[in-house]
N, C-alpha and C positions, 0 to 999 in steps of 0.2 A: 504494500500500500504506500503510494506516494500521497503525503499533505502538501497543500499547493501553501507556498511559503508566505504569500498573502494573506491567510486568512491564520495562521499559526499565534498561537500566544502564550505559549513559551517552549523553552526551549529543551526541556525534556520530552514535552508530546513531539514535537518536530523530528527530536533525533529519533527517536523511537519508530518513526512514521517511515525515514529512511531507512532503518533495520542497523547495516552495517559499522557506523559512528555511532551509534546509542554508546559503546562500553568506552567508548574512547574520550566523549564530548567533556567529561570533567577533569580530565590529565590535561586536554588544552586550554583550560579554562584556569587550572592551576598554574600550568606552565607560562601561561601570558600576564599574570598578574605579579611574577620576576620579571617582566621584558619592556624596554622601552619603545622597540620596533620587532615586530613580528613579521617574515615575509612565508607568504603561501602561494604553492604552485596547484592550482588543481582545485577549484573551491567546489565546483559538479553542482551539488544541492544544496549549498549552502550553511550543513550542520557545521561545519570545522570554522567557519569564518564568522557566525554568529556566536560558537564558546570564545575564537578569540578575542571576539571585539567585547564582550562579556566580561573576560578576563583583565582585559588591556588598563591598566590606569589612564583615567582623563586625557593626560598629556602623550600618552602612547598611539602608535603608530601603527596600520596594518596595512600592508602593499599585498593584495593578494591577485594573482594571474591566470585567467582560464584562456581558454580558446572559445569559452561559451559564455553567455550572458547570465549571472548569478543575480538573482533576486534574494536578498538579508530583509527580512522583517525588522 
């Protein structure tokens, strides 16, 4: 089952919805709130890019890169 990232409200139904980032979304969520700049290759559905922006301190940074257009609630 895919949840369309528009209507999502937060962000464990999200990952969950995606299946395979559910176990993962709170290690990047920990990991970006050590981080001042976080860069991502590959955002797909956008669970990884929403824990890190999640994660990130106010003044921190995320450069994330697809080939496709990523929709972040």
């Amino acid at each position: 089952m895919t949840l369309d990232p528009l209507v999502a409200t937060d962000l464990h139904t999200f990952a969950n919805a995606w299946g395979d980032c559910a176990p993962h979304y709170p290690t990047l969520i920990d990991l970006a709130r050590s981080s001042e700049t976080v860069g991502e290759f590959g955002g797909r559905g956008g669970v990884s890019t929403w824990a890190l922006l999640q994660g990130l301190p106010e003044t921190g940074h995320l450069h994330s890169v697809d080939i496709l257009d990523c929709i972040v609630p």
